[in-house]
Every structure is written in structure tokens, then in C-alpha cells.
C-alpha atoms as one frame of an Amber mdcrd trajectory, in Angstrom:
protein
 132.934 160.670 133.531 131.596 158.107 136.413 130.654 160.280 139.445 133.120
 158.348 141.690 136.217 159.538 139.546 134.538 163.230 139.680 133.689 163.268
 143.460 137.170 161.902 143.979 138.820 164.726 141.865 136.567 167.419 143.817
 137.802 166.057 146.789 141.182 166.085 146.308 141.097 169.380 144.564 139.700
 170.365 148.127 142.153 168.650 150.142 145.024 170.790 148.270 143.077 174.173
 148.699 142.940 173.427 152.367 146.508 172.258 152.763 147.595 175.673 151.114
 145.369 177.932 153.672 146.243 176.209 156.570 150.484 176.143 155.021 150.216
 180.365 154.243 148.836 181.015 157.621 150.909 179.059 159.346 153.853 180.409
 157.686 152.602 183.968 158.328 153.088 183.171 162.081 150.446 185.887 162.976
 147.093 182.883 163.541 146.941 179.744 166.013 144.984 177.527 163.288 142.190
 175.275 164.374 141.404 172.260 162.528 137.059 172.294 163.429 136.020 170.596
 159.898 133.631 167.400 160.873 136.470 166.064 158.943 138.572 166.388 161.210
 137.052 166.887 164.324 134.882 163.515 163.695 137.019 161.612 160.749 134.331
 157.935 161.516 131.416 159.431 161.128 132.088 160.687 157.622 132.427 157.296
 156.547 128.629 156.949 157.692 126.706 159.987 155.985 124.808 158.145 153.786
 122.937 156.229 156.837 119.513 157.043 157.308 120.172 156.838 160.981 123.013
 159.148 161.151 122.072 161.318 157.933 119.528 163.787 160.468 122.267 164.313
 162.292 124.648 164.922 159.856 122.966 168.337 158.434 123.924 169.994 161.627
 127.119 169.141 161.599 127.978 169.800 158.009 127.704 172.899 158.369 130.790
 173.547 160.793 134.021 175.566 158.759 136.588 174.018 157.771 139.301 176.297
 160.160 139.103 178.905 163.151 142.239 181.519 163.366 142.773 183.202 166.673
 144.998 186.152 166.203 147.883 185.877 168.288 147.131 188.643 170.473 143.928
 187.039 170.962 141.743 189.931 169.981 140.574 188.677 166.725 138.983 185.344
 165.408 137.999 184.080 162.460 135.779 181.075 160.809 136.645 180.400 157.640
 135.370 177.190 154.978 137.585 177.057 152.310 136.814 176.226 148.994 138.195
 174.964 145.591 137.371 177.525 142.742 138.731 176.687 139.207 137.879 180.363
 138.380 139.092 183.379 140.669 135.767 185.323 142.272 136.213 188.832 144.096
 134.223 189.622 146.918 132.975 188.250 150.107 130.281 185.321 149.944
């Protein structure tokens, strides 16, 4: 299969995993969700990180998760980088 069709699967695969997260904790009304993927939080560069000149920087930044939940009482937050798995895995990573 060209590598085009299968990044474009993985990536879509990983588009739905996120939408679910982000759609059960919002519907559990108990998190204020935080979009912080680079994603996201910096949608032009990602068009650019396979430029030399922006590639250095890039490491750093690919790195940040995908969401942050705040509890609603404030006392609690979480990172969390979600994942697509075709294959459920128990335990914490």
C-alpha cells in the first residue's frame, strides 16, 4: 500500500480516537478540556515539519499531549496523548 494512503488512514484513525476522548469527557461534565496538541495550538507549522529550518524546532514541540483536563473543582489535572490502538492494551504506558 503507498505510504501516503497508510499515513492518511493512521491519521484519520487518530483524528476519530481523539474526537471520542474529547466527546466522553465532555459529556461526563466533570473536566474543562484543553485542546494543547501542536495541532492545534500551532495548526501552520505542521504543514512545515519536514523543513530543515523548522525540523530542530519541531522535536520540542512534538512532544506536547494531545489534551489537558482540569477537574472542575480545580484540584486535579491531567495530560493525556491519545492514541489509536487496533488491539486493546491494559496498563499504564
Amino acid at each position: 500500500m503507498d505510504n501516503n494512503i497508510k499515513f492518511s488512514k493512521r491519521l484519520i484513525k487518530g483524528k476519530i480516537a481523539e474526537m471520542i476522548f474529547e466527546r466522553m469527557f465532555a459529556d461526563s461534565g466533570q473536566f474543562t478540556i484543553l485542546r494543547s496538541g501542536y495541532e492545534y495550538s500551532l495548526p501552520e507549522l505542521a504543514q512545515y515539519t519536514q523543513l530543515p529550518a523548522v525540523e530542530k524546532y519541531f522535536e520540542n514541540i512534538r512532544t506536547t499531549p494531545d489534551f489537558i483536563l482540569i477537574s472542575n473543582d480545580r484540584k486535579r489535572a491531567f495530560i493525556v496523548e491519545v492514541k489509536y490502538r487496533s488491539m486493546l492494551k491494559i496498563g499504564i504506558f
